[in-house]
KERO-40165 format. One record per residue (C-alpha): residue in one letter; x, y, z. Coordinates in nm, 4 decimals. Example, Ala and Ser with C-alpha at 12.3 -4.5 7.8 and 13.67 -1.06 7.14 Angstrom:
<pts>
PT	A	1.2300	-0.4500	0.7800
PT	S	1.3670	-0.1060	0.7140
</pts>
This chain:
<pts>
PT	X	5.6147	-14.3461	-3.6693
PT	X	5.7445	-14.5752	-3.9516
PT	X	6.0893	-14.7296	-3.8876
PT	X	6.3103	-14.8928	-4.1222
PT	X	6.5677	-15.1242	-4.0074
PT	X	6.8333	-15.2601	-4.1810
PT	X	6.9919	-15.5582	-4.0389
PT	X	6.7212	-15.8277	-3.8809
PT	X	7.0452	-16.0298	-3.6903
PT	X	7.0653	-16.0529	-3.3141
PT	X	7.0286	-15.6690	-3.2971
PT	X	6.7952	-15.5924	-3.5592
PT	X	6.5678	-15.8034	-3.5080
PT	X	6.4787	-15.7439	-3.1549
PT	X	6.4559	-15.4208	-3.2472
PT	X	6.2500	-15.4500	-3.4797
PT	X	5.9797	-15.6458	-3.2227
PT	X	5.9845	-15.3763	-2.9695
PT	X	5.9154	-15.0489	-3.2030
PT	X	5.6253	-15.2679	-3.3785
PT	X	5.5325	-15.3842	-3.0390
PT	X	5.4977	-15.0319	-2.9905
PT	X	5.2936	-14.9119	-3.2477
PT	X	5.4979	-14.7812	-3.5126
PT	X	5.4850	-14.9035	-3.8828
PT	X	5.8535	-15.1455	-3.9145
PT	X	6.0103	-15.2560	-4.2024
PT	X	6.3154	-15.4874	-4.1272
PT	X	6.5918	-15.5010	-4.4374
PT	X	6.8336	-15.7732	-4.5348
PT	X	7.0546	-15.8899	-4.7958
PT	X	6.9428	-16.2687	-4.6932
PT	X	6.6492	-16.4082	-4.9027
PT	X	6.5855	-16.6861	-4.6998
PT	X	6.5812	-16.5132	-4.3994
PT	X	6.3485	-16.2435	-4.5346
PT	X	6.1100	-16.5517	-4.6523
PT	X	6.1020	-16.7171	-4.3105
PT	X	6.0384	-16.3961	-4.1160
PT	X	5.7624	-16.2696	-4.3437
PT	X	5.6297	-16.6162	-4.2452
PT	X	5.7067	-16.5991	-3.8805
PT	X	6.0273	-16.8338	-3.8664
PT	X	6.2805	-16.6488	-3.6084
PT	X	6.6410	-16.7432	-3.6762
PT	X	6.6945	-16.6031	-3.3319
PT	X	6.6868	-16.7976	-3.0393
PT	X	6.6610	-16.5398	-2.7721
PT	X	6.3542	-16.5252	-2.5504
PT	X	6.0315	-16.3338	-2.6607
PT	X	6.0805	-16.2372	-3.0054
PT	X	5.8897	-16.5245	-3.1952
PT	X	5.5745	-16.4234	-3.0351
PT	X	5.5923	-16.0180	-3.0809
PT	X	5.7114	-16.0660	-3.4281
PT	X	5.4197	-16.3129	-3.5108
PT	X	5.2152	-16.1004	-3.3476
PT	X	5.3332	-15.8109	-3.5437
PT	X	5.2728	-15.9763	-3.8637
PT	X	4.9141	-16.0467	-3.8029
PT	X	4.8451	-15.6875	-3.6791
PT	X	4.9980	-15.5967	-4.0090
PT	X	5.3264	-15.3277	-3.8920
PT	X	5.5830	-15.5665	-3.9340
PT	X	5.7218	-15.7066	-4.2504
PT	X	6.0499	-15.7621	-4.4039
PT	X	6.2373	-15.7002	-4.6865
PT	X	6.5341	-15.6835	-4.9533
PT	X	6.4986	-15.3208	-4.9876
PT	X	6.4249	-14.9877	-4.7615
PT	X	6.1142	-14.8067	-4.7833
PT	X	6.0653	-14.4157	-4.7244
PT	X	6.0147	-14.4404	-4.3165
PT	X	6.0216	-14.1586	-4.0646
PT	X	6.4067	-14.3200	-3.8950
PT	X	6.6538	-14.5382	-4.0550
PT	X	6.8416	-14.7423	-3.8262
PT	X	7.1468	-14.9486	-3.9068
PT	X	7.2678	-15.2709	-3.7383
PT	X	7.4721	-15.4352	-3.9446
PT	X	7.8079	-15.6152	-3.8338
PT	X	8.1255	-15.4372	-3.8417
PT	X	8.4060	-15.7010	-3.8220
PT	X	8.7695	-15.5784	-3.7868
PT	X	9.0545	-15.5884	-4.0643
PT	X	9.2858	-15.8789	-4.0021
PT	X	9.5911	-15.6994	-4.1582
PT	X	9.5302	-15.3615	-3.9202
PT	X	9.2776	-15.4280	-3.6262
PT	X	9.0833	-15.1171	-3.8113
PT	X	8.6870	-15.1337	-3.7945
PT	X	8.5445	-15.2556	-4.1216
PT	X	8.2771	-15.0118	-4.2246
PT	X	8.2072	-15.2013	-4.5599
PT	X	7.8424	-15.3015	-4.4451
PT	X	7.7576	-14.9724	-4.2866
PT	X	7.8180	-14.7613	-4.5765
PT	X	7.6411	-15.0155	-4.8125
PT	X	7.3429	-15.0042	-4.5911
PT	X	7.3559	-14.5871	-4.5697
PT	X	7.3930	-14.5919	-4.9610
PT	X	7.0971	-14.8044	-4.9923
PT	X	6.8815	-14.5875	-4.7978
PT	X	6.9759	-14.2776	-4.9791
PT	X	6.6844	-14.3235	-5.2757
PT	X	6.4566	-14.3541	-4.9370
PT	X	6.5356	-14.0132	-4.7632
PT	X	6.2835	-13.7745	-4.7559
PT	X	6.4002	-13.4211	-4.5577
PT	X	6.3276	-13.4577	-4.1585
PT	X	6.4402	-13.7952	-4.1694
PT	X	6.6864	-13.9371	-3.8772
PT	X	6.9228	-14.1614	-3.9493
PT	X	7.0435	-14.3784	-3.6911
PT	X	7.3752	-14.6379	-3.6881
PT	X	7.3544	-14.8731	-3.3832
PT	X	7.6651	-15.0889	-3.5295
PT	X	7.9383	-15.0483	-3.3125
PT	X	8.2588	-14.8464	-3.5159
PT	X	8.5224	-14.6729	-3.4421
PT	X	8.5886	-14.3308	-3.2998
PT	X	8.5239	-14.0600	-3.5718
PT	X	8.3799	-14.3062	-3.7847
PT	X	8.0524	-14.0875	-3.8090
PT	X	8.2072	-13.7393	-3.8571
PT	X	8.4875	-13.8605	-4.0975
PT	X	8.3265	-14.1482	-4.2545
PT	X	7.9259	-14.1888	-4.2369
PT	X	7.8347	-13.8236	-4.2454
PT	X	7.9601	-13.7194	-4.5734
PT	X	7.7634	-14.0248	-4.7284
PT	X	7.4881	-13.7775	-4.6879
PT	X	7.6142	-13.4615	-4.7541
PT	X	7.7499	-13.5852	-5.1134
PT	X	7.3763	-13.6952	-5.1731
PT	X	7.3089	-13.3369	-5.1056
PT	X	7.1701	-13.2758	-4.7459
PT	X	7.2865	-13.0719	-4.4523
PT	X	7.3124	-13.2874	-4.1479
PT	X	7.1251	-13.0800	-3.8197
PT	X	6.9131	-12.9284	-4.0441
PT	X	6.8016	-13.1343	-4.3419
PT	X	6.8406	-13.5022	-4.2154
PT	X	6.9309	-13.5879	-3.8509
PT	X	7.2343	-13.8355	-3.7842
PT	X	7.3157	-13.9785	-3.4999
PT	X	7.5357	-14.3352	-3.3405
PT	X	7.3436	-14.5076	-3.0782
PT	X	7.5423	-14.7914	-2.9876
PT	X	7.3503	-15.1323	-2.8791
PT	X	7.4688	-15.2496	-2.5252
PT	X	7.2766	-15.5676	-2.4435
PT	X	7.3264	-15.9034	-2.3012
PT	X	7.2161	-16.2016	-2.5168
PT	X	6.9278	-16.4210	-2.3752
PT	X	6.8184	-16.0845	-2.1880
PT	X	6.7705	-15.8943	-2.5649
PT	X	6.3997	-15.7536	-2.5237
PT	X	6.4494	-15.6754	-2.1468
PT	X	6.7750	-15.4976	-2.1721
PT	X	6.6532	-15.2972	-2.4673
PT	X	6.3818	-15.1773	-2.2714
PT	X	6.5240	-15.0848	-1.9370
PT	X	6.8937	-15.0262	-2.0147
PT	X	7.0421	-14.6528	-2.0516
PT	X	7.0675	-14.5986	-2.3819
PT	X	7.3802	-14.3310	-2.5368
PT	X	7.2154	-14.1177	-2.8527
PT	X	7.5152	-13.9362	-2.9904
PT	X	7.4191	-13.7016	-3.2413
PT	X	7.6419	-13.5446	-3.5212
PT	X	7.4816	-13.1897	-3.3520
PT	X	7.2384	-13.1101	-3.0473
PT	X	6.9581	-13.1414	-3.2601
PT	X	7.0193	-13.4770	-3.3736
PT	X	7.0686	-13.6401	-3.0446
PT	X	6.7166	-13.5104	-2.9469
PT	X	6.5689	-13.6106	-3.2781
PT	X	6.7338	-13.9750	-3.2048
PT	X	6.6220	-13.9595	-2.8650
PT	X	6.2374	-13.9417	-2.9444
PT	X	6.2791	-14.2536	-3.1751
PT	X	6.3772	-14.4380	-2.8804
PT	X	6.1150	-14.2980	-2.6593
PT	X	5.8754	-14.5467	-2.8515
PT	X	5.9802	-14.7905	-2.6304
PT	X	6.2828	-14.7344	-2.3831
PT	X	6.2530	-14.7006	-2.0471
PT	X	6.6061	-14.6527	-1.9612
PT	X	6.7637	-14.2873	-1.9585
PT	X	6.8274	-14.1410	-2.2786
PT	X	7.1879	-13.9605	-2.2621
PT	X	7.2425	-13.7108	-2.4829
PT	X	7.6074	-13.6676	-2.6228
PT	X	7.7624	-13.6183	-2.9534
PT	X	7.8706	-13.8963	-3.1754
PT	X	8.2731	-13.9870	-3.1297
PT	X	8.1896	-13.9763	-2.7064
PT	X	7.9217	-14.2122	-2.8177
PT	X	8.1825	-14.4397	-3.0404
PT	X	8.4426	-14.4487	-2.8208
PT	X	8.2176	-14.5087	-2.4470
PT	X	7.9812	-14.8179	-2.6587
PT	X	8.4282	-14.9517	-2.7871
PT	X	8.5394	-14.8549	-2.4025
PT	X	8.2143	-15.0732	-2.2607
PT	X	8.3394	-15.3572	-2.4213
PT	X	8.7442	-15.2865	-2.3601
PT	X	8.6895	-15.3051	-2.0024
PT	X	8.5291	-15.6422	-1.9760
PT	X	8.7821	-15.7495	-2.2323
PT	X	9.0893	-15.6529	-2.0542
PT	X	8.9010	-15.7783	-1.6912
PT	X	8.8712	-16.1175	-1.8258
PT	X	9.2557	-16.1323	-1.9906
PT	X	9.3288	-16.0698	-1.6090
PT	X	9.1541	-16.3972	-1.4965
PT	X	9.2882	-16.5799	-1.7733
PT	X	9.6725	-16.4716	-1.7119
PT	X	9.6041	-16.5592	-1.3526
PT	X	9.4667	-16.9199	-1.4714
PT	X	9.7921	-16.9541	-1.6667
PT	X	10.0130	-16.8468	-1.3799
PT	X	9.8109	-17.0721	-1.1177
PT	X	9.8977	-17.3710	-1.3368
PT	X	10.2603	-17.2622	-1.4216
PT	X	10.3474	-17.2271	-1.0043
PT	X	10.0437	-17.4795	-0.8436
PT	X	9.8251	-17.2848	-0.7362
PT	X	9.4354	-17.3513	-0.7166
PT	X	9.3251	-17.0174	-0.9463
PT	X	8.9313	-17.0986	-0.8674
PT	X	9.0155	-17.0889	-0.5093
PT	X	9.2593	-16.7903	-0.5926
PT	X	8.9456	-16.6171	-0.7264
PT	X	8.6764	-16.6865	-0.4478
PT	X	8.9239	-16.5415	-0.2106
PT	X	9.0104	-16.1985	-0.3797
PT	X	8.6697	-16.1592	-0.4226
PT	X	8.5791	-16.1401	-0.0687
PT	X	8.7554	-15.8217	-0.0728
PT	X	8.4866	-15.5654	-0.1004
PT	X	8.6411	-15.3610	-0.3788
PT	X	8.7744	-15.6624	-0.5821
PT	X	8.5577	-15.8732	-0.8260
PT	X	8.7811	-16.0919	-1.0640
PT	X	8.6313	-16.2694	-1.3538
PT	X	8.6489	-16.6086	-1.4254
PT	X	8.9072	-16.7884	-1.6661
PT	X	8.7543	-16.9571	-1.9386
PT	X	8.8764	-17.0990	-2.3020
PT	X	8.8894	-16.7776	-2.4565
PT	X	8.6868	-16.4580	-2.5443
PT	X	8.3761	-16.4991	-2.8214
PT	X	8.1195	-16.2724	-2.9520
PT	X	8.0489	-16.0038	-3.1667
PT	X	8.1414	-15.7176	-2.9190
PT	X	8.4241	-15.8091	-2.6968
PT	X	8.6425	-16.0060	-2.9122
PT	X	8.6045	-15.6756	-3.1972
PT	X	8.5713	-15.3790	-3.0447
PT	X	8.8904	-15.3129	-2.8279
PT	X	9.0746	-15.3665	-3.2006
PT	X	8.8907	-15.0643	-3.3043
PT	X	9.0301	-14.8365	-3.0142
PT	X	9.3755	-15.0268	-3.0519
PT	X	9.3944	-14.9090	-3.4158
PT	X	9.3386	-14.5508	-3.3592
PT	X	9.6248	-14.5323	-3.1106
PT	X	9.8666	-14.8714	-3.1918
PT	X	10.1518	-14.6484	-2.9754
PT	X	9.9367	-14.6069	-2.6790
PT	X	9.6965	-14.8856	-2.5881
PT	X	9.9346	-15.1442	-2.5000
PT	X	9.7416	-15.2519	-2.2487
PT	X	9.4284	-15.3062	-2.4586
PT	X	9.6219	-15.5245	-2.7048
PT	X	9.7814	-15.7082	-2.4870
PT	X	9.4505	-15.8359	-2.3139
PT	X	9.3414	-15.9281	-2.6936
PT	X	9.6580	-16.1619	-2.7229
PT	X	9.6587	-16.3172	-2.3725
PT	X	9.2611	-16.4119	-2.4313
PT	X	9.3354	-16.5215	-2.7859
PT	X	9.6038	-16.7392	-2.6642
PT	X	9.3847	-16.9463	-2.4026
PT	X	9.2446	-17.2055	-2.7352
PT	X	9.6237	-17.2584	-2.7455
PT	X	9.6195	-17.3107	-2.3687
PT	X	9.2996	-17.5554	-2.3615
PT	X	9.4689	-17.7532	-2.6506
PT	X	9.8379	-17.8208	-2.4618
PT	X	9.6266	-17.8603	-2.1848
PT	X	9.4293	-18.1723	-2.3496
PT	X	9.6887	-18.3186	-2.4715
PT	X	9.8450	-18.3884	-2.1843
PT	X	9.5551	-18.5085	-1.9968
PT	X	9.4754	-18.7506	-2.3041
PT	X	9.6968	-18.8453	-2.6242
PT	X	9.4776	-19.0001	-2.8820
PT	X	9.1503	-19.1378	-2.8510
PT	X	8.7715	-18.9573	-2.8528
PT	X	8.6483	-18.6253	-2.7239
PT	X	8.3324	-18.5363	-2.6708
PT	X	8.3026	-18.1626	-2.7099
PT	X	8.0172	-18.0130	-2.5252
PT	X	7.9063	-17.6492	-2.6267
PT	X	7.9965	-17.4474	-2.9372
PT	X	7.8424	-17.0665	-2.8331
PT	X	7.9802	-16.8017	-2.6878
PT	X	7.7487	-16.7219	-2.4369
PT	X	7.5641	-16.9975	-2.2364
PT	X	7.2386	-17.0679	-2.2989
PT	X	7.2072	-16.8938	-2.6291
PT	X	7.2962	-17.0155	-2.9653
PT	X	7.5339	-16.7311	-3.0653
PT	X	7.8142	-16.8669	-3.1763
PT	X	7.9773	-16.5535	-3.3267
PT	X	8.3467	-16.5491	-3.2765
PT	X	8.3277	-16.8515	-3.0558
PT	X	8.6812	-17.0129	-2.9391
PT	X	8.5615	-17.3299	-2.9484
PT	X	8.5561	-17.3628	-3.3028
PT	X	8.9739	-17.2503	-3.3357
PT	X	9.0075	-17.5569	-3.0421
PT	X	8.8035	-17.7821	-3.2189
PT	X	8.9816	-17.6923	-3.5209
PT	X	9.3258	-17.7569	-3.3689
PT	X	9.2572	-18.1274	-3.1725
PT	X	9.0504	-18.2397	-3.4709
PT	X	9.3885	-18.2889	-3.6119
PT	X	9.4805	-18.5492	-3.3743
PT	X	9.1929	-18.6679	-3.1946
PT	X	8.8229	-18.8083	-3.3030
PT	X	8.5770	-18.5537	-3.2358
PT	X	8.1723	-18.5243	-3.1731
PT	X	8.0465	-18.2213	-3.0973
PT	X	7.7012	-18.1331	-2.8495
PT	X	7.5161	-17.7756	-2.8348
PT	X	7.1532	-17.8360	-2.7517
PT	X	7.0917	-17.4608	-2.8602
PT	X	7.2553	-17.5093	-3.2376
PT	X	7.0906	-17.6842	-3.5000
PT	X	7.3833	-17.8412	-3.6949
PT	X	7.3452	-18.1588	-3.9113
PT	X	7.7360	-18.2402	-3.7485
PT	X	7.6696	-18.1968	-3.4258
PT	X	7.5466	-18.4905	-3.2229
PT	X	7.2833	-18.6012	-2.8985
PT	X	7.4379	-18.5543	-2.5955
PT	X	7.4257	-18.9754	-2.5460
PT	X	7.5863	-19.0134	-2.9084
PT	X	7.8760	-18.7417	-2.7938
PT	X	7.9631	-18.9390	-2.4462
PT	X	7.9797	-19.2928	-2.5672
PT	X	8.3558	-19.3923	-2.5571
PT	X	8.4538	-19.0378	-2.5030
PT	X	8.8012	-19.0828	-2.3462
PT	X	8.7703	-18.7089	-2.2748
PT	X	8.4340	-18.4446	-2.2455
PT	X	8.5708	-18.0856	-2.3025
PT	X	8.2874	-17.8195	-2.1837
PT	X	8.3517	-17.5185	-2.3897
PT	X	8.0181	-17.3390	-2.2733
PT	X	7.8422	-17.2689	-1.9789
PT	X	7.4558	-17.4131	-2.0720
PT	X	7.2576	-17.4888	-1.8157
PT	X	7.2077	-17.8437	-1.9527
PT	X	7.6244	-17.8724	-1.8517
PT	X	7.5399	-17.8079	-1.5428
PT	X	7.4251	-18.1431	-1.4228
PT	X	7.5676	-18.4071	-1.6703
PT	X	7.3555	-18.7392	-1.6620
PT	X	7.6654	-18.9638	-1.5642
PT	X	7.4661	-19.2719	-1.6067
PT	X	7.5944	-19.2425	-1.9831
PT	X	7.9432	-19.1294	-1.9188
PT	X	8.2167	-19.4501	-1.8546
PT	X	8.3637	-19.4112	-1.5076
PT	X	8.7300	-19.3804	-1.7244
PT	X	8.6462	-19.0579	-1.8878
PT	X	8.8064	-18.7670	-1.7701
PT	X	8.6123	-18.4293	-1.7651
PT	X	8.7904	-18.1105	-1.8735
PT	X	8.5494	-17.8514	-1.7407
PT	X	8.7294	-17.5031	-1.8831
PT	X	8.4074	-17.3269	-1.7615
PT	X	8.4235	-17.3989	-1.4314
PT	X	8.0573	-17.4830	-1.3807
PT	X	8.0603	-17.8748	-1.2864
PT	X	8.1826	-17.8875	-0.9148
PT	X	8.1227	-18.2595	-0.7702
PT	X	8.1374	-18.5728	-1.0169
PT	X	8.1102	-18.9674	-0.9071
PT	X	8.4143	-19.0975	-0.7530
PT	X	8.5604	-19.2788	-1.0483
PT	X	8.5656	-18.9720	-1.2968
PT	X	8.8455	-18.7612	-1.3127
PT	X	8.7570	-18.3448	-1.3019
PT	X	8.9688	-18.1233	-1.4380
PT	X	8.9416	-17.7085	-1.4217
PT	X	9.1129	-17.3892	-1.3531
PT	X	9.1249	-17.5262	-1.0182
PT	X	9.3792	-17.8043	-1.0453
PT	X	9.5392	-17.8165	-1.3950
PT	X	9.8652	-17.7420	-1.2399
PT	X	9.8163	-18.1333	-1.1689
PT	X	9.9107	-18.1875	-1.4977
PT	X	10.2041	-17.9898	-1.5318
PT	X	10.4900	-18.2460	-1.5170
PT	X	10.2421	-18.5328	-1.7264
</pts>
């Protein structure tokens, strides 16, 4: 089987690796010279375990390379972004119909056509599907079209795209099996069949949930500090329950699933998912809350930021919250910023960050966080920790989390 994929980001890419792993022929398409350049010559832009070596290996066995432009390939797959519209919280399908007009000159009948970009509801009936027909083919019997949303956990990429379920909505019956035996190359998970808008809306609803789940902690964080209550210790309790399992509070929601997707449902209904929008605006308010919160711990000086992703431990730092707070106290306070997992000419060592710091904000849970070498921090800085992952410091530091901001509340 040949493959073309268009898109070699945090999706593509990966992709990309496993179906060459697997034997098939895989070209991988995108718009960015440079990065086409590095990966023909085996530079990942990825950090996410596994895929330097099966894409190096893949070049030398000759059935991987990429490119600016599709080829003629048994399955098209798409997995471009799809960011939301500012103005309306509708799905942006700008990139998605570029990249199914560019394959057109490529489509050969029997083809499938797969989108893996997460869109809307109805987005392939109304929107994707009659990209083909206007170029003249019948989908279910000329060409095969089908959404198969991604639904994996960065840092775990390669092993969740193996061994996860995977949801092949096809436009008809016959293109959800068609879609299905492109992922049998390689997926181990179980391949449910179902047409395309259950497929939208279940990949939109995936990401809702978690969305909404952690707007619960973060409300609870807010009222914990408003009324003095310890929220961590608010948290570990509930949770002994046996049918309760809060999330934890954090500065705010990042990514390019969770902080996009529940827009896309919350357009399609503005009258009726109230409760879906209002889980967007209480976890796009907690930068807001980190900042007031700062400022009254500290009110001028240094701080030492420590993380910039979204996600520990990777260096995706799509929609990440800690650039809006770094944003907003750069205006009033120095600034030096640490990610060990983001090469950035501004960012700084981890020794360089600390030195004078009158405060260290941790806006991401790496491991290296974890276990801060305090030999290099000044027993007057005060640790914000909005992660909740440091729990014992020396004597002479000051800790601040979810657990006892309420501490601060008449400063």
């Amino acid at each position: 089987m040949k493959v073309c994929i268009i898109g070699q980001g945090y999706i593509g890419l990966p992709t990309a690796a496993l179906f060459a792993r697997n034997h098939c022929q895989v070209v991988g398409v995108d718009v960015n010279e440079k990065m086409i350049e590095n990966l023909n010559n085996g530079i990942i832009h990825i950090e996410e375990p596994g895929i330097s070596d099966i894409i190096k290996q893949a070049l030398k066995n000759k059935v991987y390379k990429a490119s600016l432009k599709p080829e003629k390939a048994d399955a098209f797959i798409i997995t471009v972004p799809t960011p939301y519209i500012v103005e309306n919280y509708s799905c942006d399908l700008s990139y998605v119909v570029s990249a199914c007009e560019s394959i057109i000159p490529c489509l050969e009948k029997g083809n499938t056509i797969i989108v893996e970009s997460t869109i809307a509801p109805m987005s392939t009936d109304d929107i994707i599907k009659p990209i083909f027909e206007k170029a003249g083919f019948t989908i279910g019997e000329d060409l095969y079209l089908a959404h198969c949303p991604e639904r994996v956990l960065p840092g775990k990429i390669i092993e969740e795209l193996i061994h996860n379920d995977r949801i092949i909505g096809g436009v008809t019956p016959k293109c959800s099996k068609k879609a299905s035996e492109v992922y049998g190359q390689f997926v181990e998970g179980e391949l449910m069949l179902t047409e395309a808008k259950t497929a939208e809306l279940s990949k939109c609803m995936e990401n809702t949930f978690r969305d909404v789940n952690i707007a619960l902690a973060n409300e609870l964080a807010k009222i914990c500090t408003e009324i003095g209550v310890n929220a961590l210790d608010v948290i570990k309790m509930a949770n002994k329950h046996p049918r309760v399992n809060l999330h934890s509070p954090g500065p705010g929601v990042g990514g390019h699933c969770l902080a996009i997707d529940p827009y896309f449902i919350y357009a399609k209904a503005p009258e009726t998912a109230k409760i879906i929008k209002l889980a967007r605006d209480t976890n796009n308010s907690m930068p807001e809350f980190v900042c007031e919160n700062v400022r009254k711990i500290i009110k001028k000086g240094k701080i030492a930021v420590l993380g910039v992703s979204y996600k520990g431990n990777t260096g995706d730092d799509r929609e990440s919250p800690a650039y809006e707070i770094i944003a907003n106290l750069s205006k009033d306070y120095e600034i030096a910023i640490h990610d060990p997992h983001i090469d950035n000419p501004d960012f700084v060592t981890f020794k360089d960050a600390v030195t004078d710091a009158d405060l260290i904000l941790i806006l991401c849970d790496h491991n290296e966080f974890k276990n801060l070498d305090y030999t290099l921090i000044h027993e007057d800085t005060v640790i914000f920790d909005t992660k909740n992952i440091i729990y014992k410091v020396p004597d002479k530091i000051k800790l601040y989390n979810y657990g006892n901001l309420y501490e601060l509340k008449d400063s």
